[in-house]
C-alpha positions as CSV (number, residue, x, y, z in Angstrom):
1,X,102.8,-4.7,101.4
2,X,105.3,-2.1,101.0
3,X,109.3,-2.6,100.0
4,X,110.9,-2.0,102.8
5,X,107.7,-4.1,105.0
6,X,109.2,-7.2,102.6
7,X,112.8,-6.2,103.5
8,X,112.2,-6.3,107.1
9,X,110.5,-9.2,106.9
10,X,113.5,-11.2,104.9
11,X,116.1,-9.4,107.1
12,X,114.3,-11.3,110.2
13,X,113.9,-14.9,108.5
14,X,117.8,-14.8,107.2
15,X,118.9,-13.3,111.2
16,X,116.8,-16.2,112.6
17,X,118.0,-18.6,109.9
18,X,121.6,-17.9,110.5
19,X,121.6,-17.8,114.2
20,X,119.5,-21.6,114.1
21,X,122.6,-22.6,111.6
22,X,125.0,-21.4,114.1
23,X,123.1,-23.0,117.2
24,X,123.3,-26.4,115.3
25,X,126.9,-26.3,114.4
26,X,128.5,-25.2,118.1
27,X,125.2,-28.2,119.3
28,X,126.6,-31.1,116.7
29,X,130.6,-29.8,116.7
30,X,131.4,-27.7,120.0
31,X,129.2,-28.6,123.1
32,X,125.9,-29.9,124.2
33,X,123.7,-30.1,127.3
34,X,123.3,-33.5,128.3
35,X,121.7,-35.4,131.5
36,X,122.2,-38.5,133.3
37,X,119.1,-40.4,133.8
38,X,120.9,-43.1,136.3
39,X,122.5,-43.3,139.1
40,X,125.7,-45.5,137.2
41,X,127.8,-42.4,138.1
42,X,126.8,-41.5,142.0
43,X,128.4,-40.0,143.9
44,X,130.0,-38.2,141.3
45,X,127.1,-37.6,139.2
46,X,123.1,-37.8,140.5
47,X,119.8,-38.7,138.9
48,X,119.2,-35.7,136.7
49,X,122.2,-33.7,137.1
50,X,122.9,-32.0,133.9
51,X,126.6,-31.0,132.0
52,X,127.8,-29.3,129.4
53,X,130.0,-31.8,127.4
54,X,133.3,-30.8,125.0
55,X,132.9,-32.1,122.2
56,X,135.7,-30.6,120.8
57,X,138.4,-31.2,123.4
58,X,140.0,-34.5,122.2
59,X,140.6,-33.0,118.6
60,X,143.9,-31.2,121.1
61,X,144.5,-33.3,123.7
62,X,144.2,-36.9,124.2
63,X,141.5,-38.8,126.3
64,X,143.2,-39.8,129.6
65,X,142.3,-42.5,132.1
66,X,140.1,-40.8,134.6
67,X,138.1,-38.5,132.5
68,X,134.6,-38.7,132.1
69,X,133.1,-39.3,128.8
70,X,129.8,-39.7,127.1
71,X,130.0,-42.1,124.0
72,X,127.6,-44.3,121.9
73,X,127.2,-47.7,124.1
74,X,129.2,-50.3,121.7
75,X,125.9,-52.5,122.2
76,X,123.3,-50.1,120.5
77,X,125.4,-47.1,119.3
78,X,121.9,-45.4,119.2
79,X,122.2,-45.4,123.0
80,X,124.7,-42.7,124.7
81,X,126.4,-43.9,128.1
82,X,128.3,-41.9,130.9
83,X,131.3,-43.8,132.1
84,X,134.6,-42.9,133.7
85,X,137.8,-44.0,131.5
86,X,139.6,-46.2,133.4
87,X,141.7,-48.5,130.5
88,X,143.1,-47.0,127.4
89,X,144.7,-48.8,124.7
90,X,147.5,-51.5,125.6
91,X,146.1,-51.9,129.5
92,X,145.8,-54.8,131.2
93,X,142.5,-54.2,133.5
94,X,141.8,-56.2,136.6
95,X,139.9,-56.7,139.1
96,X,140.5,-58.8,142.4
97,X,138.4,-59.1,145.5
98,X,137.1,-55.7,144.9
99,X,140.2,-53.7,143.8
100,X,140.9,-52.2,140.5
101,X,144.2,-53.2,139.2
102,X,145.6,-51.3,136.4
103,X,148.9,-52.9,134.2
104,X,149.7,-54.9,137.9
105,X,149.2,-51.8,139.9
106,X,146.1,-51.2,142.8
107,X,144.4,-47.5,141.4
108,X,143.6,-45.6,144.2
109,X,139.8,-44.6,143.6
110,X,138.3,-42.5,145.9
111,X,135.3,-41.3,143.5
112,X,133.9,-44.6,144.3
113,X,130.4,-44.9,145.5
114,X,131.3,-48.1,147.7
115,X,133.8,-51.1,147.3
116,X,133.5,-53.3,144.2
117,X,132.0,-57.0,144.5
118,X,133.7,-59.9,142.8
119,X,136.5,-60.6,140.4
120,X,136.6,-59.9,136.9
121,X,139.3,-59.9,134.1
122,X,141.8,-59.6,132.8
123,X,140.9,-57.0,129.9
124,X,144.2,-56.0,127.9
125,X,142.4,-52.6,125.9
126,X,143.3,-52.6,122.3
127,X,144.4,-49.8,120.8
128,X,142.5,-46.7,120.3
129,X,139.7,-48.3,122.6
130,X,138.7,-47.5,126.2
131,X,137.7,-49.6,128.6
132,X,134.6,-47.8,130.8
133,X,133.4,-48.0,133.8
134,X,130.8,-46.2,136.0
135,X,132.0,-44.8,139.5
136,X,128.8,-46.9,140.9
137,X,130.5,-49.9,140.6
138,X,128.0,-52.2,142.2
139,X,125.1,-50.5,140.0
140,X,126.9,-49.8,136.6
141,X,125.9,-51.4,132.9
142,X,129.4,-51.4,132.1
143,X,132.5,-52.4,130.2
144,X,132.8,-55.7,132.6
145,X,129.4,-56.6,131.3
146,X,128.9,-55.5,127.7
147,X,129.2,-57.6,125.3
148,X,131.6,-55.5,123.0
149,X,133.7,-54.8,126.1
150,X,135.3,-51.6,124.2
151,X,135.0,-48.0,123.5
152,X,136.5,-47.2,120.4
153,X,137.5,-43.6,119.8
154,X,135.3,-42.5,117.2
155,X,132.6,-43.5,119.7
156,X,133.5,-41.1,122.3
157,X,131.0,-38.1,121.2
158,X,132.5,-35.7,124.1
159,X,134.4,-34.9,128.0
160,X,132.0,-33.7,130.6
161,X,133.5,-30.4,131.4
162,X,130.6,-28.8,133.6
163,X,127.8,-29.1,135.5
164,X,125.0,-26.8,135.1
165,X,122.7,-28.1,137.3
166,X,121.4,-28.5,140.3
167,X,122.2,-25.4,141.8
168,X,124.3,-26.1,144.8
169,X,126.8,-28.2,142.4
170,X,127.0,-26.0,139.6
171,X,131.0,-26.2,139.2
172,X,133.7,-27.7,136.9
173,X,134.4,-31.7,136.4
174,X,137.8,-31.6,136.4
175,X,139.4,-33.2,139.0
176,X,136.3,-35.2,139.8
């Protein structure tokens, strides 16, 4: 085999090297393609529907209530969840008859699949935790039934900015 064959040949393995290396760091530190196997989430988010998640986002702006996050489920951390934030730290989280009430106030939800059965709490959040839960109310493994009832920040693994599929919902998540 001649030099320059062998130079070729090297040049290829460090290009596909390098470009694997930069596909694993913007994967693990930047964003990631993730799906949502259950329906926790409907209407919001379907069986199968499939994001892009931030993962960098929170290192500039801090999680809000509302936003939709995929974490490590506090139960079995080797488990990732898709919930909506609804407590942050220092809230008081209630719910009567159906109705979210947030620090004494009704939150007006209308990402709701249907209206919520039962009573549970109160949950006061402690700090730098979140309290989770899915927009299937009725359907949702969430923070009212865990038994670490918290999401601590360093669980949070990214925001679900977009969806990439199906089709005729490809669009942002903001707002949602």
């Amino acid at each position: 085999m001649s030099k320059d064959v062998r130079r070729e040949i090297l040049s290829w393995i460090l290009t596909i090297a390098l470009a694997f290396l930069i596909a694993m760091f913007i994967r693990t530190y930047v964003f990631e393609l993730v799906d949502v196997p259950t329906g926790s989430m409907l209407n919001t988010i379907h069986v199968n529907d499939k994001f892009i998640v931030n993962k960098f986002i929170y290192r500039f702006e801090p999680i809000r209530r509302g936003d939709i996050v995929v974490f490590r489920f506090p139960d079995d951390p080797k488990v990732n969840f898709v919930k909506r934030v609804i407590g942050i730290g220092g809230d008081v989280i209630e719910i009567k008859n159906g109705v979210l009430i947030r620090n004494g106030k009704v939150v007006e939800e209308p990402y709701i699949k249907e209206p919520m059965k039962g009573n549970f709490g109160p949950y006061v959040v402690p700090p730098n935790h979140y309290f989770m839960l899915g927009d299937n109310r009725n359907q949702s493994l969430d923070s009212r039934f865990w038994k670490h009832k918290y999401v601590s920040k360093d669980q949070i693994l990214g925001k679900i900015v977009f969806r990439i599929w199906p089709p005729d919902r490809i669009g942002s998540m903001e707002g949602k």
